[in-house]
C-alpha positions as CSV (number, residue, x, y, z in Angstrom):
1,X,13.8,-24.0,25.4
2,X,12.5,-21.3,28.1
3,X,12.5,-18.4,25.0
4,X,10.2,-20.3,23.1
5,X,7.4,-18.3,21.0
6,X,4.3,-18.9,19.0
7,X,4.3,-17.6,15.2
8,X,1.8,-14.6,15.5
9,X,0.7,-15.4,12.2
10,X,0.1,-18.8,12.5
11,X,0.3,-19.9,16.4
12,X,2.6,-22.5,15.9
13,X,4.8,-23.3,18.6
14,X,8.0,-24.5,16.5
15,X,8.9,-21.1,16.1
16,X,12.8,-20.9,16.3
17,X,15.4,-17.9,16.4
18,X,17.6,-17.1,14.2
19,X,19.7,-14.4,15.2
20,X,18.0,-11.4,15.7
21,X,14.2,-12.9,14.3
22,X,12.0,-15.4,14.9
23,X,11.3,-17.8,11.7
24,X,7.9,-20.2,11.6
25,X,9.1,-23.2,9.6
26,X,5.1,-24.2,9.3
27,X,4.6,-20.6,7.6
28,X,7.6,-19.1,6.7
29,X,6.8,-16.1,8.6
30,X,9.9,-13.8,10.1
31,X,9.0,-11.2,12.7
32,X,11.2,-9.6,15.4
33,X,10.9,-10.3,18.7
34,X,11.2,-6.3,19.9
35,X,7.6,-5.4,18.1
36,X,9.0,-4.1,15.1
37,X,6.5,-6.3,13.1
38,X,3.6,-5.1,14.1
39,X,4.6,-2.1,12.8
40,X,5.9,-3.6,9.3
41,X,2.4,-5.1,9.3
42,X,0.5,-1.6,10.0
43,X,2.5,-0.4,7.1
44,X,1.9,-3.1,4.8
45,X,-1.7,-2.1,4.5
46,X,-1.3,1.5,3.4
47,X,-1.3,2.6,0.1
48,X,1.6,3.5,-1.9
49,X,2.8,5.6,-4.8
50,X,4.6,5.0,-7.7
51,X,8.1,6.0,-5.6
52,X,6.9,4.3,-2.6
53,X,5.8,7.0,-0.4
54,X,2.7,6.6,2.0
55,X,-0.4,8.0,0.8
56,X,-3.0,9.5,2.9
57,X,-6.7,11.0,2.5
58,X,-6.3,14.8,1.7
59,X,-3.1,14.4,-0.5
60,X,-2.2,16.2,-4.0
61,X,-0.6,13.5,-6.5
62,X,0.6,13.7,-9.8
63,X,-0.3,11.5,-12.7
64,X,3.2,10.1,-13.8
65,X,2.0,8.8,-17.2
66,X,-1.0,9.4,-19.8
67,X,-3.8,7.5,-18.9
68,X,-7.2,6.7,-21.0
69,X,-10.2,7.2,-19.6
70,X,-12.7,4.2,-20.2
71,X,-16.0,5.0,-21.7
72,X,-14.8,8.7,-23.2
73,X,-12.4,10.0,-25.7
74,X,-10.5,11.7,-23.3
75,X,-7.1,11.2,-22.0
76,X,-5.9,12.3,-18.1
77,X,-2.1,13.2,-19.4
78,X,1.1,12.7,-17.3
79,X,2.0,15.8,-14.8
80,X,-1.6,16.5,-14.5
81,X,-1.9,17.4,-10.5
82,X,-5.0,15.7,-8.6
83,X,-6.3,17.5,-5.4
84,X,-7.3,16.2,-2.4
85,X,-7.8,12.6,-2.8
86,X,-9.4,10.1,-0.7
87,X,-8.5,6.5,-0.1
88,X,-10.8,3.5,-0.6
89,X,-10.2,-0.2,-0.4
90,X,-10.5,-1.5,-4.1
91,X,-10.4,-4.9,-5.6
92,X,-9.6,-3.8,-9.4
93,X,-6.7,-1.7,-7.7
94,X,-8.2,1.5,-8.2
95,X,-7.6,2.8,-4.5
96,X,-7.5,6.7,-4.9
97,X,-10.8,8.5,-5.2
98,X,-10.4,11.8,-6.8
99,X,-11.9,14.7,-9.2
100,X,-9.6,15.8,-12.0
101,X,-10.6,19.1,-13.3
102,X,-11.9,19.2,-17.0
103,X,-13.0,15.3,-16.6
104,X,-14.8,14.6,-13.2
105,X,-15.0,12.4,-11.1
106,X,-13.1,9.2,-11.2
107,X,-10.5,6.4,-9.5
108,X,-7.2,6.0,-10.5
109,X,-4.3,3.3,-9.5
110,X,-1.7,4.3,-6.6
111,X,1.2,3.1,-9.0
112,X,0.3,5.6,-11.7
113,X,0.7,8.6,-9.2
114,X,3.5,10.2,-7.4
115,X,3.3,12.1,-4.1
116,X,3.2,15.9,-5.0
């Protein structure tokens, strides 16, 4: 085979094509062999709303659904509209930085927000 390619994910070499995409049967991995993947992979990183949309550092969001606030009796409710947020890689999921007026500082979940 003089088309041959190695998975990118997994460098194997019994990578095969199957109609427009390359499929690794070690890996299960599918890409497309005009770059479009590195691109799907760039975007598989980034942080998402609750829609889908991309989120970046700097954005305004809106809280789609009341949500309690551990450790106080207060309660950040649903429409409230967040400010300039910043973007952090999280473990517990709590990716989006932010300060909510009336409560402070405090993270929040991407799929609890919308793009505003």
């Amino acid at each position: 085979m003089t088309d041959a390619m190695k998975c990118p994910k997994c460098n194997s070499e019994h990578a095969y094509r199957d109609r427009d995409l390359w499929v690794c049967p070690e890996c299960a991995h599918e890409w497309s062999a005009t770059g479009e993947a590195a691109t799907d992979a760039a975007d598989d990183n980034a942080v998402r709303d609750a829609n889908g949309n991309v989120l970046a550092d700097g954005d305004s969001v809106i809280v789609i659904k009341d949500l309690k606030v551990k450790g106080a009796s207060s309660v950040v409710k649903g429409g409230t509209k967040v400010r300039n947020i910043r973007l952090q890689d999280a473990t517990d999921g709590h990716n989006i930085a932010c300060k909510i007026d009336g409560i402070g500082a405090m993270n929040l979940k991407s799929e609890f927000v919308r793009k505003a």
